[in-house]
N, C-alpha and C positions, 0 to 999 in steps of 0.2 A: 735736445728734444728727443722725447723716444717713443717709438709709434710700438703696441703692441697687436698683432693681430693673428689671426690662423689665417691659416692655405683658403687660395683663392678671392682674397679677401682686397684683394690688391695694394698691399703692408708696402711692397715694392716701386709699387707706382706712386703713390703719394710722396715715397721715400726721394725718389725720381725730380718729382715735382717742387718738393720743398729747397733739393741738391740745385735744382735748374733755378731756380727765383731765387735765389741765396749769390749764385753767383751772379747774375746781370745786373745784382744790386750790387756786384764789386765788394762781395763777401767770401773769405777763403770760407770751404765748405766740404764738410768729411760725412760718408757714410758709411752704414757695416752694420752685419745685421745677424743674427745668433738664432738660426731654426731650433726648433725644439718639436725634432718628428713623434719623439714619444710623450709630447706632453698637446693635449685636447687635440687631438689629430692637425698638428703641426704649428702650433701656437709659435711667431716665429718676433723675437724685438727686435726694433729697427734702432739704431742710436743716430743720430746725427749732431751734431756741434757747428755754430758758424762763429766766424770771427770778423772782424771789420777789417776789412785791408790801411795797414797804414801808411804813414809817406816812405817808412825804408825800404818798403818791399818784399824785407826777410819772409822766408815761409814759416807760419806758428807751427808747432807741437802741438795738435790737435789727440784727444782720448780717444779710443777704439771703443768700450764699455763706460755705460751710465754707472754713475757715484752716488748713489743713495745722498739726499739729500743738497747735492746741487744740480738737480733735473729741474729745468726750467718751464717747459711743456712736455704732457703727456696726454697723445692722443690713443683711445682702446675703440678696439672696433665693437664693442660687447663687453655688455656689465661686470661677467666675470672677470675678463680681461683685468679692467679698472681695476677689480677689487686686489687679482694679484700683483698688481704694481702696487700699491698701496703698502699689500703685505711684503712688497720687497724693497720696500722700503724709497720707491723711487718716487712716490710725490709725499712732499712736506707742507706744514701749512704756512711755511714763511718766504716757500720761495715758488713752489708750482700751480700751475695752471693745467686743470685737469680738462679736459673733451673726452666723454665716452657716448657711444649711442646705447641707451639705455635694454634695447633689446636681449634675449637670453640662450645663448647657445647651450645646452644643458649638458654637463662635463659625463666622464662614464660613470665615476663614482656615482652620482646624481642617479643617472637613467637605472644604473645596477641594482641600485638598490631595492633589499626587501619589503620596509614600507615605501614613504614619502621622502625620500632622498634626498629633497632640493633644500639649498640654501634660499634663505628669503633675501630676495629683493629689494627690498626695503632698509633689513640692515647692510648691505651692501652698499646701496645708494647713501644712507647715515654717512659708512665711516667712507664713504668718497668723498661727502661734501665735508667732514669733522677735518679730514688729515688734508686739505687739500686749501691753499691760499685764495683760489677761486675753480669753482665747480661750473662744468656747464654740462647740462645732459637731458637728451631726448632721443625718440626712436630716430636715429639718424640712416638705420638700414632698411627704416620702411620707405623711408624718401628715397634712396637709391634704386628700392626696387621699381617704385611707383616709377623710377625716371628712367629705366631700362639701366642703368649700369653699378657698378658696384658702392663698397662702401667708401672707398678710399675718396670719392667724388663729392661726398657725404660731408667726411669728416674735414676735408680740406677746404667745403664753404664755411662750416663752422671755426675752422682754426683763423681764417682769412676776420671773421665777425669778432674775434676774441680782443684782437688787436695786439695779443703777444707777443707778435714778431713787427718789427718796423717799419711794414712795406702796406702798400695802399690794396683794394681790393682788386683795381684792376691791374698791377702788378700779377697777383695770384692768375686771376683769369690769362694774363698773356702766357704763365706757364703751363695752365693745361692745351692753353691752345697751340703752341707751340710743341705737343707731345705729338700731336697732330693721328691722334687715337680716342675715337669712341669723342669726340670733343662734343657733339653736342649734345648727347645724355648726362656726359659729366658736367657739362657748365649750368644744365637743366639742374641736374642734384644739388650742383654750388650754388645756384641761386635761391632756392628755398633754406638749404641749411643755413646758408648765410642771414636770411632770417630770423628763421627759430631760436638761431644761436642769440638773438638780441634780447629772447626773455625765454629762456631756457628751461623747461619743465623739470621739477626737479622727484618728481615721481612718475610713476608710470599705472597702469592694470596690463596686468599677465593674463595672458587670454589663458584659461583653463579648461582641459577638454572634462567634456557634463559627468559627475561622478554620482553613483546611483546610492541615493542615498544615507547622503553624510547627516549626522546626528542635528537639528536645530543649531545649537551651538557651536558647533564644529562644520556650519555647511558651508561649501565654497560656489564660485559664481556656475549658474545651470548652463549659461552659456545665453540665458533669456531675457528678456525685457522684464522690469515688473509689472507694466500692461501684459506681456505675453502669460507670465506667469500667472496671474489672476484669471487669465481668459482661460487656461490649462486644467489649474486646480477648478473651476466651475463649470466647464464643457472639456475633460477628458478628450472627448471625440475629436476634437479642434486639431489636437495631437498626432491622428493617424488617420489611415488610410481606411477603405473600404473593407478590407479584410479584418482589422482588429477593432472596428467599430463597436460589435456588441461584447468585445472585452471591455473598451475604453467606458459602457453604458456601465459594465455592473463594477468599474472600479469606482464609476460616479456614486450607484447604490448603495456600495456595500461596503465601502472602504472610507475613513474620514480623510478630510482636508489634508492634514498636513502632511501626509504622504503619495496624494495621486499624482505632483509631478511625478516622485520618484518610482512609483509604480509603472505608471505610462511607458516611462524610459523602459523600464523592466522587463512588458510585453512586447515592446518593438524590441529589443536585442534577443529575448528567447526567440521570437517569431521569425529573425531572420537566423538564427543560429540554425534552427530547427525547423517548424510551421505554427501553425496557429494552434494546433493541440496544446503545444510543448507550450506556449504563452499560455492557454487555460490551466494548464497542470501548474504551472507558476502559482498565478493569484491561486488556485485549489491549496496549495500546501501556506499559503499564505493565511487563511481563514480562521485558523483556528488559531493562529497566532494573533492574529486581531483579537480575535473573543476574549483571550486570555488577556492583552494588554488593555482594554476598556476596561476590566476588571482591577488590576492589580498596580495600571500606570497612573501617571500625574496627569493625565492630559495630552501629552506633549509626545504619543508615542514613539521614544525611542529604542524601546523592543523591537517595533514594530518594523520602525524604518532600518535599524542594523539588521536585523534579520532580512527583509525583503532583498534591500541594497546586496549580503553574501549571499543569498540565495539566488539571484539574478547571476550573480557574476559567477558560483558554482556552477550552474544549471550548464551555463555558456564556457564550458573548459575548454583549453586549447588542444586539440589531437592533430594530425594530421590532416585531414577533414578541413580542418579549420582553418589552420597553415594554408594549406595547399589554397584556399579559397582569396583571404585575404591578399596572397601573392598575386594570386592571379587576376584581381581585379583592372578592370582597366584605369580607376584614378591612381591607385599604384604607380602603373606606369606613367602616367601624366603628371603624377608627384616629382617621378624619378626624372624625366626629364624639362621640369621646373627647374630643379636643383640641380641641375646638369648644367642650364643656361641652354639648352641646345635649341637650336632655331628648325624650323621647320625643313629645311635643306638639310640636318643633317644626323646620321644614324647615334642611334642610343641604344649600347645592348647590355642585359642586363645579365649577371651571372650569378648564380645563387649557389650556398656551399650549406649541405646537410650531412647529419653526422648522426641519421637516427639510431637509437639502440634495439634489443630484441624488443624490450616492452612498450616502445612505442610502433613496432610493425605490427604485434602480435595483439595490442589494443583496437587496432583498427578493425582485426578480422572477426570475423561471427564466434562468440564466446564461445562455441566446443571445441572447435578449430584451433585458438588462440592457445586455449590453458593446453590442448595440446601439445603444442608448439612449444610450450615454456616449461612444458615436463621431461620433453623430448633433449637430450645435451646433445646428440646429433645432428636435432635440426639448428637448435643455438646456434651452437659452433659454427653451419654451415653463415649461417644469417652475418655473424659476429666478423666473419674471413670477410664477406663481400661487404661491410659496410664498416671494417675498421680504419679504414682510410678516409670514410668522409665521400659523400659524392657532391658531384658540381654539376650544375643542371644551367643549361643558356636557355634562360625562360622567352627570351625573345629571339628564338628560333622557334619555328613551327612545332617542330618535336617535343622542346622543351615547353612550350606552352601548351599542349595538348595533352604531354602526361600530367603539368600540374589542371590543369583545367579537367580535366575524366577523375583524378582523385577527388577534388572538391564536388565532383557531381554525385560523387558517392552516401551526399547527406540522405538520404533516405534508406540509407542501409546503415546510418550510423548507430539506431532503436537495437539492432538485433547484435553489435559489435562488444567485446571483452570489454569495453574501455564503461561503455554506457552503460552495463547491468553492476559494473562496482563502484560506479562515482553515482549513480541513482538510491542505491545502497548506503552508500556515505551521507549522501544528505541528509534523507531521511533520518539515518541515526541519529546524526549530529542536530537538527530540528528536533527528536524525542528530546534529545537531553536538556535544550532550552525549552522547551514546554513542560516537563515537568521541575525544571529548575525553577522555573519563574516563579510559581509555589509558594517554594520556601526563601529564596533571596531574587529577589526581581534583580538589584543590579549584577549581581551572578550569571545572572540570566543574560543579560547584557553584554557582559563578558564574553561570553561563551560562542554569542549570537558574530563577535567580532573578532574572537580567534579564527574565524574562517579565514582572516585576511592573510592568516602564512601558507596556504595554500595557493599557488601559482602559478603561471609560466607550463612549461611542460620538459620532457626528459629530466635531467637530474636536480633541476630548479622545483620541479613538484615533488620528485622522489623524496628531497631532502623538507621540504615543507612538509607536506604527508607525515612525517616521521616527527617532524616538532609537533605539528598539531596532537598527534596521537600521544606524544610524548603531554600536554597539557592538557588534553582533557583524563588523562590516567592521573592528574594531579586535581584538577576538578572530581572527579568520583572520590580522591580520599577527603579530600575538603568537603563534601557534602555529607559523607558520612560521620565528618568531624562534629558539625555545623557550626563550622570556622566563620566567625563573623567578618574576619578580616578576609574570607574568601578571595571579595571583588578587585581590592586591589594589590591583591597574589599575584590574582590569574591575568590582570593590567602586566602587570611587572614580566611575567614569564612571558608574553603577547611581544612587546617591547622588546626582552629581550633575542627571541626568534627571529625577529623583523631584522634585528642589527646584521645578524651575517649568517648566509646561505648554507654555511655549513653546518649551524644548529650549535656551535662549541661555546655562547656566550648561555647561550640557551640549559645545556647538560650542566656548565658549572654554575648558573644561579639554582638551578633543580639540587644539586650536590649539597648545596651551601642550607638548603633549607630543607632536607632530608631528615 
């Protein structure tokens, strides 16, 4: 049997568990188990083998490491999990017995990424059930949380329901109770898994956080009821609060259907970025791109909604400001110590490691001050000495929470800062360019409206975005002078390839290639 899991996850105690019920059944019984600190932050296999004791006595030769293709159960703590046992070739479908909780730890590649990173779900869940003699899988890590302890509590009612191993249910139960630890959250978790496990879901829904915007075709779940959804797109207002009410009225007026969820969202992320100005000035730059797409669209404006959706999420850039804000929220901290486990008895302190550069100090200051600053190699230098090292800030220390909390209050001086008069700038351009593109190629226009998506994050993850985008739309201006009909899905292809890697080098050599 070979249990995969990460840190914390209690891989060890199951291990524990399975070691202790193996022997009382007068089973010789081996475990050993191969951390891997640099892989998903400590992704660690358990291997275990039992043997039946027979009448000579002899001790068997038990294996240290699983054998691709004579692993007999394999429990994952997480879909990923599953799926790299699969690809390492340790469940077959003539001999394994798969358990994974269908839940998604999201690996760095995934979160790193400069578009949409994630492997799907779905095919993952396929080839667990395609390679696997019997599959079983469900959120088995919401049952642990719902039952106050971890997953291992989970997966070991499940394993107990599989009937893979030769021993009855309450066998299982006498080993965790005999661990005589956490016993009755865990036999809480074991009793529901042990359930679940008897008709096993073999899909799941990924809860997906509300994305502003995504094209008809391509939109994914708002996070909404489709009763809510219908109440939203018909009463805006329904949506927000007293202050964006007579925005939420003239999205009802003036804007059609199938974009006022994604509008809504629009004004409440400007509005708390900024104020309720900064949310009028949104729908404002919005308007005239309506007018142009009721003209030139299908119906279905999806000018209208790429456009709003990157102009929502431009408007809203990350600076300092914004860092500083998010950090210092209090669910933050109440996230942080969720995922701590930590009980109310006991401290949670948080430390945070920054590494800003000159042009993310010098964005924050009032624009004559800043370009100052960054003309000045004196003051550079100075700046570059005290923050080449990185600073570390204990945000849960009074001090450390005070500096980041006075930064974040700084939003009302962000109007007059270096950062705000050249990304106000930017938009705008890049809004000319899709309104007069639309014109002559609507889906160019479209295009155009979606290359904002390599623009991102902030310090050198914008720097290097920045530079692709500008890098593509200097390839858009010759294409429009061409009037390359194959424009649209060029400028797809160059988009695509920016997104692949941060560095913009798959980007330069398809640019190269089509020079």
């Amino acid at each position: 049997m070979a249990i995969v899991a990460m840190g914390g996850e209690g891989g060890g105690v199951l291990a524990d568990w399975a070691v202790d019920l193996a022997e009382k059944r007068g089973y010789w019984a081996q475990a050993t188990s191969v951390p891997g600190v640099a892989q998903r932050t400590g992704s660690t296999i358990y291997y275990l083998e039992f043997m039946e004791n027979d009448v000579s006595g002899r001790e068997p030769i038990l294996s240290t490491m699983p054998t691709p293709g004579e692993v007999d159960i394999v429990l994952a703590s997480e879909l990923m999990e599953a799926g790299r046992a699969v690809f390492r070739g340790l469940v077959t479908p003539d001999v394994t017995t798969l358990i994974t909780s269908t839940n998604r730890m999201y690996s760095m590649q995934e979160k790193t990424a400069m578009g949409d990173g994630r492997i799907s779900s779905e095919e993952i869940l396929e080839s667990c059930e395609a390679a696997s003699k019997r599959f079983i899988g469900d959120d088995f890590a919401k049952v642990a949380e719902e039952s106050g302890t971890v997953i291992s509590a989970s997966l070991f009612g499940a394993l107990a329901s599989s009937q893979a191993l030769p021993w009855s249910k309450e066998d299982f139960i006498a080993a965790v109770e005999r661990s005589g630890v956490g016993v009755a959250n865990s036999l809480k978790a074991f009793e529901r898994s042990f359930e679940m496990a008897k008709a096993p879901k073999k899909t799941k829904s990924t809860p997906v956080a509300i994305e502003i915007g995504k094209r008809p075709e391509e939109s994914k779940p708002t996070g909404l009821s489709p009763q809510e959804e219908l109440a939203l797109i018909s009463n805006p207002a329904s949506g927000v609060g007293p202050a964006l009410r007579e925005l939420a009225e003239r999205i009802k007026s003036e804007f059609p259907e199938p974009v006022r969820i994604m509008l809504v969202h629009g004004i409440k992320r400007c509005a708390e970025y900024q104020d309720v100005k900064y949310a009028s000035q949104y729908l404002d730059r919005l308007a005239r791109i309506k007018d142009r797409d009721e003209k030139l669209g299908d119906g279905r404006y999806q000018l209208l909604t790429e456009v709003a959706r990157y102009t929502a999420l431009w408007m809203t850039y990350e600076d300092t400001i914004r860092v500083a804000d998010l950090k210092a929220r209090r669910r933050r901290f109440d996230r942080v110590r969720k995922e701590a486990r930590a009980n109310d008895n006991q401290i949670t302190q948080v430390r945070e490691f920054f590494h800003p550069g000159v042009e993310e100090i010098t964005d924050t200051l009032p624009g004559p001050i800043g370009r100052a600053i960054l003309k000045s190699n004196y003051a550079t230098r100075i700046i570059e000495r005290v923050t080449r090292d990185g600073l570390r800030l204990h945000t849960t220390s009074l001090h450390g929470y005070l500096l980041l909390y006075t930064l974040s209050r700084l939003r009302p001086l962000r109007r007059r800062s270096l950062r705000f008069s050249l990304e106000q700038n930017r938009i705008d351009t890049w809004l000319d360019q899709v309104f007069d593109t639309a014109n002559e190629d609507y889906n160019l226009a479209v295009e155009i409206a979606e290359t904002a998506n390599v623009i991102k994050g902030y310090g050198d993850t914008h720097k290097n975005g920045l530079n692709n985008f500008n890098s593509i739309m200097r390839e858009v201006n010759q294409l429009r002078a061409k009037k390359d009909s194959g424009a649209a899905l060029h400028i797809a292809s160059l988009r695509q390839a920016a997104l692949a890697d941060e560095s913009g080098a798959k980007l330069r050599a398809l640019l190269s290639t089509s020079a």
